[in-house]
Phi, psi and omega in degrees: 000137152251160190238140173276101214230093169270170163069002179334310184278005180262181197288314185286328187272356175296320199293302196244068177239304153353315218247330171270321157309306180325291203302006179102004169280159144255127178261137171222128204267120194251108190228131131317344200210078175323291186332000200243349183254138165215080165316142185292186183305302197303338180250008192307291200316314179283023212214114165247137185237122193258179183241096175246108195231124180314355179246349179276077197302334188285307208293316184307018168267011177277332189295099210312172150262001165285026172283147191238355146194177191222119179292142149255097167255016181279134191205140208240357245270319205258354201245013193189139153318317234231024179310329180259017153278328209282306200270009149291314191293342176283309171325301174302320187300295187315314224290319193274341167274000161247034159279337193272358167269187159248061174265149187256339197179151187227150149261094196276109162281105160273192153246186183280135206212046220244027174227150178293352173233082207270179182273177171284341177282317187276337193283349186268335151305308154337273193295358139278002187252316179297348182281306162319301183259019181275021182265181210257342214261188189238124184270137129257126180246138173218115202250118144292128172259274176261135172263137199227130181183160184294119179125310221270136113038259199320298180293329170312318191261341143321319188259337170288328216254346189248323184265332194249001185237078179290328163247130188250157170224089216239127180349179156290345186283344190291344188296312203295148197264135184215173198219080181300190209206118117000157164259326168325309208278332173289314168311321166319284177303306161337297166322301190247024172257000178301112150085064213214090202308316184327319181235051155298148177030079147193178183240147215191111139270162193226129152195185213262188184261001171246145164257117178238159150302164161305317217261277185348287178343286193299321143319311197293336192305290175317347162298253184020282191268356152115017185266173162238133164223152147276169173212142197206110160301133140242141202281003202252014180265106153304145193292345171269358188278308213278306185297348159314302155322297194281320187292326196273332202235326170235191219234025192254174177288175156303307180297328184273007154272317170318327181284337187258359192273327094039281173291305192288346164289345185268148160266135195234109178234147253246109162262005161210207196218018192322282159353329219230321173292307178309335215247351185040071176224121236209047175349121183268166182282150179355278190307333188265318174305319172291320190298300159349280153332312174280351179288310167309301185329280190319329167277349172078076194217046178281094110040271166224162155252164155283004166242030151305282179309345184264118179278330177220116168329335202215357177236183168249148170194175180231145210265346166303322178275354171261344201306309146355104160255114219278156182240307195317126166091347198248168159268122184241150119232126176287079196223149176250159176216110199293157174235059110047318220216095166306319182285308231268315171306269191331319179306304178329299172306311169293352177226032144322146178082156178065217213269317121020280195099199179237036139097310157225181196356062164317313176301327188290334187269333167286332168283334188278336180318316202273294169310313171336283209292351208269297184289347172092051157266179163322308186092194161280305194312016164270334195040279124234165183247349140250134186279341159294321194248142181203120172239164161295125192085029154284142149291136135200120188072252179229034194231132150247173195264120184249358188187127195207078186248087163325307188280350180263350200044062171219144185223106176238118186273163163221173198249157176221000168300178173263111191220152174282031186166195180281102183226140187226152181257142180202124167258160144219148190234136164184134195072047181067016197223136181252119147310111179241124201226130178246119171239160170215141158303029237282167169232124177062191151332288190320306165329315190270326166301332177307282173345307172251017154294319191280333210299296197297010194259327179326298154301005184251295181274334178293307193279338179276330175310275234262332170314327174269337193288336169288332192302158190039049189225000000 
């Protein structure tokens, strides 16, 4: 069969395009940005990747019409205040160029949606799942609340808030109740609900056998990893105090902690488990998707992240217009080095970032980190999503990876902190030699101030940067 794979580059379609190929599919991958996906090899002959963007009406005419069903994984949440016009106009858009196919059944991941008074993240799910099915093909909605999986959202900001925090003194909201999910078992109901008559036109929630509290949710993690925490409610926190909390403190943007902050006031519980018969999928518990989640972490066998899907916290940008790093207009610094170990360097480069660091005047890269999330940027705390590996379209720290070649020895990064301009960081190792290049872009004054404002720390992280990165090498 083929299949239409929107969100190809997000936490949920990374997972399950691999799982669709296995199963005897063709896949056709719906990317804004080719330059940021790269599947692996073993499955490219089974994969076709088109360039597509949902708000962009013109553009869905890449979608072929032999298709025989379709994943929705889109969702604008993390990137624009205006996320349910952004994901109505997408919704509409899909909707009307695969009238124009032979699709059969479309598959929607939603949330859970069972009160009459919803948040604006969830009504926006709604009114794209009522967009969806007011069409010819046949919808399946399969509604989610917390997704627990090494990378996902939930667990991230669940594992910030448990390790770094031994007493919380945390919103009201932490009372209210949801029925988290594995991420193993949500792929599942994905899988087997394709093409599948049984849930044709209709909707399912999913979720796992336990119903927790937020604050339980958080105790229990901590068991899991072997902590002790308090958690101590308090009633007085506004929904802007609170989304703060969550920002300042885990690795998530603003806007997508005000959203969730938003939403965790609502309860989102399963109503019934129909579901679980039809597809004869039998969810495991809270504690077991996580003990799960660390098993990938540790091995370093992490999949996706949820800052996959984002090319930037705070621009729109195409990841493709930067790999090129423009010389007109910029401010560079350039520094070199001979090498003795060409392998040795590069392994180096490559594991950069994250819990690595950068190799020199760390406090300086935290304090800029610490101003970032102060100014609403991203910050440090994305960290890498593999501690082995660097692929293109990675978070890492506050840098994406826009180009990432071992055998050619180059690595090119772009910054996503909050800066008064452009900025890309490049390692090369060629002739023997590592290249190191800092360029910035600046806009208007403020830019060019920025630039020598930073100038003098430049020998201290630059120089120090690339000094180390040579040593014993």
């Amino acid at each position: 069969m083929k299949i239409l794979l929107t969100g190809a580059t997000g936490y949920i379609g990374k997972r399950l395009l691999p799982l669709l190929v296995e199963n005897g599919h063709h896949v056709v991958c719906c990317v804004r940005d080719p330059n940021r996906f790269n599947p692996v090899e073993s499955i490219k002959p089974f994969v076709d990747i088109i360039k597509v963007d949902f708000l962009d009406a013109t553009s869905l005419s890449a979608i072929p019409k032999d298709i025989d069903a379709a994943y929705y994984l889109i969702h604008s949440m993390s990137n624009s205040n205006e996320y349910d016009k952004l994901e109505e106009t997408s919704a509409i858009n899909f909707k009307e160029c695969l009238a124009k196919t032979d699709i059969r059944q479309v598959i929607y991941l939603s949330g859970i949606v069972n009160e009459e008074v919803l948040s604006k993240h969830l009504q926006s799910r709604k009114n794209v799942e009522n967009i969806l099915a007011s069409a010819k093909f046949n919808l399946t909605t399969l509604r989610a609340g917390i997704i627990m999986g090494s990378g996902s959202a939930s667990f991230e900001i669940i594992r910030d808030l448990v390790e770094k925090l031994p007493v919380m003194i945390a919103p009201k909201w932490l009372n209210t109740k949801c029925q988290p999910i594995g991420i193993r078992d949500v792929l599942s109901f994905l899988e087997k609900s394709l093409l599948n008559s049984k849930v044709y036109n209709q909707n399912f929630d999913i979720g796992g056998p336990d119903i927790l509290t937020y604050k339980e949710m958080l105790l229990q993690f901590a068991e899991v990893r072997k902590l002790k925490r308090w958690i101590y409610t308090v009633p007085v926190m506004t929904p802007r105090l609170s989304s703060y909390w969550l920002y300042f403190v885990t690795s998530t943007s603003y806007m997508l902690a005000s959203s969730l902050v938003e939403s965790m006031k609502i309860e989102v519980v399963c109503r019934d488990r129909r579901i679980n018969e039809i597809l004869d999928i039998y969810p495991e518990g809270y504690k077991k998707a996580i003990d799960r989640a660390f098993v990938k972490i540790e091995s370093n066998q992490i999949v996706s992240s949820w800052k996959d899907s984002q090319i930037s916290g705070v621009k729109n940008i195409s990841i493709s217009d930067f790999i090129d790093v423009p010389d007109y207009g910029c401010f560079k610094d350039i520094r070199e080095r001979q090498i003795s170990s060409q392998d040795k360097v590069i392994d180096k480069i490559w594991s950069i970032g994250g819990d690595t660091g950068w190799y020199a005047a760390n406090g300086l890269w935290k304090l800029r980190g610490y101003m970032d999330k102060i100014f609403g940027g991203v910050g440090l705390r994305r960290g890498r999503t593999n501690s082995n590996s660097l692929r293109a379209g990675d978070a890492l720290d506050f840098w994406r990876v826009l180009y990432a070649n071992k055998e050619e020895g180059r690595l090119l990064l772009f910054a996503e902190m909050k800066v008064p301009g452009e900025a890309w960081l490049e390692f090369k190792v060629k002739d023997g030699k590592l290249i190191q290049s800092a360029t910035f872009r600046p806009h208007g004054l403020i830019g060019r101030l920025y630039w020598y404002g930073v100038l003098p720390f430049h020998g201290i992280v630059f120089n120090g940067m690339i000094k180390e990165i040579v040593k014993n090498s």
